[in-house]
VMD Tcl script that draws the C-alpha trace (Angstrom):
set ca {
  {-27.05 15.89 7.60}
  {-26.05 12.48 9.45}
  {-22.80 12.88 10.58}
  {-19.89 9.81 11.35}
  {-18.29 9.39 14.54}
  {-15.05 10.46 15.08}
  {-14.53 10.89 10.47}
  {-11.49 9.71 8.92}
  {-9.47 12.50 7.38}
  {-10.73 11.75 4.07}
  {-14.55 11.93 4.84}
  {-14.12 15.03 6.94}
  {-12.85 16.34 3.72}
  {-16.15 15.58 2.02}
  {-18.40 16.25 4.82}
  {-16.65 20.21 4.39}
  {-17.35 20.04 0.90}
  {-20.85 18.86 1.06}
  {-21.17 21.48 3.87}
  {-20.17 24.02 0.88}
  {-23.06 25.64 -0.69}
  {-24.29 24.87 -4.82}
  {-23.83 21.52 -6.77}
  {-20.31 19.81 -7.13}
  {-19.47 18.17 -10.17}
  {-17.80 14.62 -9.99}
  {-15.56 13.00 -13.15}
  {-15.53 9.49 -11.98}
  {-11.91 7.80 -12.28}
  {-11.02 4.36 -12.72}
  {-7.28 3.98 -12.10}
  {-4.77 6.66 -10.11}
  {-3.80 8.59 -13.03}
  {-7.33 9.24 -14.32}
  {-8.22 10.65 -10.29}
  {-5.41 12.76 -10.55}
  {-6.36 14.09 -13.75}
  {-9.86 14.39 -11.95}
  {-7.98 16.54 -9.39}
  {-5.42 18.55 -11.78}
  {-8.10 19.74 -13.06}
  {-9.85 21.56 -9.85}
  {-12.60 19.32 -9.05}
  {-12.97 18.67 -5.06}
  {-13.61 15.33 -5.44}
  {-13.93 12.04 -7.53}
  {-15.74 8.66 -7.64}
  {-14.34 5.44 -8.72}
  {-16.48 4.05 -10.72}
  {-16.99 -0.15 -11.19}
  {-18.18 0.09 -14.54}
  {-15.32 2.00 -15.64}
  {-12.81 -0.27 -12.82}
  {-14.49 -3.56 -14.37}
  {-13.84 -2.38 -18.04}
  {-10.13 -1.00 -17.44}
  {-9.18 -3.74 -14.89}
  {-10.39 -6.51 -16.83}
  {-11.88 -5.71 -20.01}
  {-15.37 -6.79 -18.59}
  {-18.63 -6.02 -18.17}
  {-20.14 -4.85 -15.01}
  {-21.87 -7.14 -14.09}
  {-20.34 -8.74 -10.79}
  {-17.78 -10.38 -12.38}
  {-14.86 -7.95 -10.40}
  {-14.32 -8.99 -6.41}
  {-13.98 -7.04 -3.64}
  {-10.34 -7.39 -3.26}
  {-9.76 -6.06 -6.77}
  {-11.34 -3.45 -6.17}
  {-10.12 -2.62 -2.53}
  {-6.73 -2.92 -4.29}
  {-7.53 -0.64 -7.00}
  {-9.50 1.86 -4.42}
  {-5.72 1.96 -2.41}
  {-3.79 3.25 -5.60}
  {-6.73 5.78 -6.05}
  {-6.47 7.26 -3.03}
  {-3.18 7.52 -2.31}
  {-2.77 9.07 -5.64}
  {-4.47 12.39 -4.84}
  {-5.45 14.40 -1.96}
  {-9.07 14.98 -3.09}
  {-12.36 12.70 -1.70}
  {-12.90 10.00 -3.51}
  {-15.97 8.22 -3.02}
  {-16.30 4.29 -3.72}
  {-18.61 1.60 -5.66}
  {-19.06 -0.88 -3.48}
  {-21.85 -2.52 -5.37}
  {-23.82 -4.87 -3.15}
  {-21.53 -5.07 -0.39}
  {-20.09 -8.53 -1.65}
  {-22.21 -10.88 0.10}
  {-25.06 -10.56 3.01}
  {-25.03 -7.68 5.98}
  {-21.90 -9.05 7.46}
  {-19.58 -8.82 4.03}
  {-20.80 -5.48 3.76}
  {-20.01 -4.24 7.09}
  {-16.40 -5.61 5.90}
  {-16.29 -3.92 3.00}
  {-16.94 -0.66 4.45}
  {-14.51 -1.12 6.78}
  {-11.86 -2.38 4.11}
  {-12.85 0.39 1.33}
  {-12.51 2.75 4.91}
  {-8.70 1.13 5.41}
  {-7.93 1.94 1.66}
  {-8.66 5.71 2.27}
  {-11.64 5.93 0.74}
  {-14.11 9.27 1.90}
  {-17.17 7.28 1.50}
  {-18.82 3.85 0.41}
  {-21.61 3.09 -1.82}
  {-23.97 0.26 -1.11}
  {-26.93 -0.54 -3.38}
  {-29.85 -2.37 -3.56}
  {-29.25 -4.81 -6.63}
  {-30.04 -8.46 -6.57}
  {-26.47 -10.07 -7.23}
  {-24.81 -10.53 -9.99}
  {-25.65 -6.61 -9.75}
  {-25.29 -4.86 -13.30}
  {-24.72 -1.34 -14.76}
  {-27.19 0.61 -13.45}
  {-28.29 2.03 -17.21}
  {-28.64 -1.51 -18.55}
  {-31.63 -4.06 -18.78}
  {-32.15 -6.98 -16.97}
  {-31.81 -4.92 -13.14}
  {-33.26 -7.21 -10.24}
  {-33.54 -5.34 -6.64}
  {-33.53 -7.12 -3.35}
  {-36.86 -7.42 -0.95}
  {-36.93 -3.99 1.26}
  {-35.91 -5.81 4.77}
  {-32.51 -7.13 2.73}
  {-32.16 -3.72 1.13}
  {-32.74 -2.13 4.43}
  {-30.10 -4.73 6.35}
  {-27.15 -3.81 3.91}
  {-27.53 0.19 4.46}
  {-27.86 -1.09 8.53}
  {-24.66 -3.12 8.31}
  {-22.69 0.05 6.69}
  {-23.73 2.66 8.92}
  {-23.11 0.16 11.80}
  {-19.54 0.02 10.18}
  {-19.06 3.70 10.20}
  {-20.66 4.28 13.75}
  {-18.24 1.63 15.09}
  {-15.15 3.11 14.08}
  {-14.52 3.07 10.46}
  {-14.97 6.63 9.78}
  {-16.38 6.75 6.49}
  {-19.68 7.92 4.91}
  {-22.27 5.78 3.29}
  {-23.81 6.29 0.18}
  {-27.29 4.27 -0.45}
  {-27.95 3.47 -3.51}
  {-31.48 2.15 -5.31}
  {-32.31 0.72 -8.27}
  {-35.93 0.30 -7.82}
  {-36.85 2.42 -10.12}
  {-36.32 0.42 -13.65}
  {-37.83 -2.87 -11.84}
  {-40.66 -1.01 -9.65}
  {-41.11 2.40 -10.21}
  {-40.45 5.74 -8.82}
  {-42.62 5.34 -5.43}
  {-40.91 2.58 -4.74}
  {-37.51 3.97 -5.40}
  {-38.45 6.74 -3.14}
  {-39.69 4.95 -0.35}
  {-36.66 2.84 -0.41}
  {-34.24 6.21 -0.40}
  {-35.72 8.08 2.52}
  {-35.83 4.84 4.16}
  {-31.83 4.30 3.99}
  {-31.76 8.16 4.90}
  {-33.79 7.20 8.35}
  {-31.30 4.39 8.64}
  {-28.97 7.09 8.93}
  {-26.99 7.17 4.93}
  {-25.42 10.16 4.66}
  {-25.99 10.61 1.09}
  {-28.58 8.93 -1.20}
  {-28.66 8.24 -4.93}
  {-31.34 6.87 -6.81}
  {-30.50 5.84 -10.47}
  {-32.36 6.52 -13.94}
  {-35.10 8.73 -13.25}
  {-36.38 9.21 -16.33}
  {-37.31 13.03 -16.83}
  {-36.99 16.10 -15.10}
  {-40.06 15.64 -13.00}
  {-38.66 12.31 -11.55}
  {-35.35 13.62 -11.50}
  {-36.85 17.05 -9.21}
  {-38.43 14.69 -6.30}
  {-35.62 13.16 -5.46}
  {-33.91 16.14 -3.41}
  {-37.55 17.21 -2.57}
  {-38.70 14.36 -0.33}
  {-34.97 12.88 0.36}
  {-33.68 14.45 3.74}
  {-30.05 13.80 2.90}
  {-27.57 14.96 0.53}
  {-28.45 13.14 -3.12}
  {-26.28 12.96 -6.07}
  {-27.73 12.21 -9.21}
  {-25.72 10.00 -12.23}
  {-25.42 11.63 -15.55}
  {-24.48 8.62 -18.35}
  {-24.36 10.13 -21.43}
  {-26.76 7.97 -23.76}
  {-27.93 6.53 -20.65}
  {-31.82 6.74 -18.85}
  {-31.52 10.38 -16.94}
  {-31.80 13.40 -18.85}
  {-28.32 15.23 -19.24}
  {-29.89 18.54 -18.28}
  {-27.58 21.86 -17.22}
  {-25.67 22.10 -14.16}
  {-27.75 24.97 -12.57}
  {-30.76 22.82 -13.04}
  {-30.08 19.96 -11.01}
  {-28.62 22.52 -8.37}
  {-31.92 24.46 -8.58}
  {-33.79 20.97 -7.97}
  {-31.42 20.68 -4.97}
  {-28.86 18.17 -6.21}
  {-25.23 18.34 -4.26}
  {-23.49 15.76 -6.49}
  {-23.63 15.73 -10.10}
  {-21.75 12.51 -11.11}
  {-19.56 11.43 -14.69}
  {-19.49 7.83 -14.26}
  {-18.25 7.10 -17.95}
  {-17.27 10.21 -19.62}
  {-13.56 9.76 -18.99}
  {-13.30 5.86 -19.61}
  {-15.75 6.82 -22.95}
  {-13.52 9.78 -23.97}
  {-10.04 8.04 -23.40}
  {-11.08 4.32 -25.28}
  {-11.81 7.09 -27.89}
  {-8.80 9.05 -27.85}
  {-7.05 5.31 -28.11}
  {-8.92 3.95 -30.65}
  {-8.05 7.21 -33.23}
  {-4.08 6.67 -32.39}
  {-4.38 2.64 -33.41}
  {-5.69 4.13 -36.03}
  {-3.69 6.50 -36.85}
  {-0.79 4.81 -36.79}
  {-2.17 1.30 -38.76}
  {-2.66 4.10 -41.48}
  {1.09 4.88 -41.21}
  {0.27 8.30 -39.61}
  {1.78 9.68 -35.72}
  {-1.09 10.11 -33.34}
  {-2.20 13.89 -33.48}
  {-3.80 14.46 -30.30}
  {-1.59 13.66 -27.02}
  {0.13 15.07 -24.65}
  {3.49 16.45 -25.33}
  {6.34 13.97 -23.25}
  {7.57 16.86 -20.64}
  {4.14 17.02 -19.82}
  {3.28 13.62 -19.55}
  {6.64 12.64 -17.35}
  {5.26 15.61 -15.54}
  {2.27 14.05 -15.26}
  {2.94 10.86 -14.21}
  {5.59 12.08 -11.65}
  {8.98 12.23 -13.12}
  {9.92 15.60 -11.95}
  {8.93 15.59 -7.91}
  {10.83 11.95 -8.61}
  {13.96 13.60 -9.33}
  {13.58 16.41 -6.75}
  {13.10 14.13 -4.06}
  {16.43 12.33 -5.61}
  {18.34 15.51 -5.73}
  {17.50 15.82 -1.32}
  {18.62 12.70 -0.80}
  {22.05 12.54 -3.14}
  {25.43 12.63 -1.61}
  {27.67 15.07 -1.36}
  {31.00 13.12 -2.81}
}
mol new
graphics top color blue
foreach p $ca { graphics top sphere $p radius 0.5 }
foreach p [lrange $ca 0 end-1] q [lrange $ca 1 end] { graphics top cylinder $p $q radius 0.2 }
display resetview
């Protein structure tokens, strides 16, 4: 594995993990109190997602309508919410090589472990939509230069490569593109939407990095069990949606609930959410600091 110079605290956290032996599963968050839901609930890390940013942020699509410093900004609350890894979409890098070296370095500054960087032609979209355009290979290859360049020159964070070749050019040419950004020197690799379990098993088999693989439920990839993508060789296992998906559920039922004249049924009980949210360390750290008279 490709290791960073001199790692932030936060990527020497994940570097440890992906040390760790077997698959590690990844809810993806989208604001500070879904990441430290993420972490209440024992996972080692978390990955915020800008579908799921773009939706709860704005109410829009992903589609490159969010900026980089709305997302930077959102990124900062994430990370100082929890204590976990939390890796970060950083779509195409915002611009040519030399935005993305900046945005490594500012997603780096906002704590993040690690940065993504993919290979979509901008206005990037969802990566289990239609209508996906890649980048030429020397462009694609420049981006994953000018984010490892970042990291090697002091912004100790990981890189995550990311393809989309596959839906626009096929598997081959998703591959060659993914061990090409692991030469660059990517510590992990992810190529979206293969499309069955024999695409899904070559990935880990001819990438020399760590590879996660994306699991959208109604999306492209097959939702197959957890001890089959770690038998394939799989060390992430990424939820982009399922909490965003789950929770505009859980929302919608309430509204409904209560336009029917009825109290919302499932929620969490108000000690627990104050709990939650951080009412009670609130007060201890009141109760140090109170005067005596």
């Amino acid at each position: 594995m490709k290791t960073v110079t001199s790692p932030a605290p936060a990527a020497a956290r994940l570097l440890a993990l992906l040390g760790a032996p077997g698959l590690h599963v990844m809810p993806c968050c989208f604001d500070a109190l879904s990441a430290r839901l993420v972490e209440g609930a024992g996972f080692g890390l978390s990955f915020m997602s800008g579908f799921a940013v773009s939706a709860a942020r704005l109410g829009a699509p992903d589609t490159g309508l969010i900026s980089y410093g709305e997302m930077v900004e959102q990124g900062r609350n994430i990370c100082a919410a929890v204590e976990i890894p939390v890796i970060g979409d950083a779509d195409t890098g915002y611009g040519n090589a030399v935005n993305v070296r900046r945005t490594v370095a500012g997603y780096a500054a906002a704590g993040f472990a690690c940065a993504m960087i993919e290979d979509q032609l901008a206005p990037k979209r969802c990566g289990h939509t239609r209508g996906k355009q890649v980048v030429g290979r020397s462009e694609a290859l420049a981006r994953i230069r000018a984010a490892v360049d970042a990291r090697e020159e002091g912004a100790g964070i990981l890189v995550m490569a990311r393809t989309d070749a596959r839906a626009s050019a096929g598997m081959d040419e998703a591959l060659w593109r993914a061990k090409a950004f692991a030469d660059l020197g990517a510590d992990l690799v992810f190529v979206e939407a293969p499309r069955d379990e024999a695409e899904l098993a070559r990935v880990p088999r001819e990438v020399p990095v760590p590879c996660m693989v994306n699991l959208v439920e109604d999306g492209d990839t097959p939702l197959l069990p957890h001890a089959r993508f770690e038998a394939m060789g799989y060390r992430i296992a990424a939820y982009p949606l399922t909490l965003l998906s789950v929770a505009a559920r859980a929302m919608q039922d309430a509204l409904a609930a209560l336009a029917a004249g009825r109290q919302a049924e499932r929620r969490l009980g108000f000690a627990e959410l104050r709990t939650l949210v951080g009412f009670d360390a609130y007060d201890e750290l009141a109760e140090r600091y109170a005067g005596d008279d």
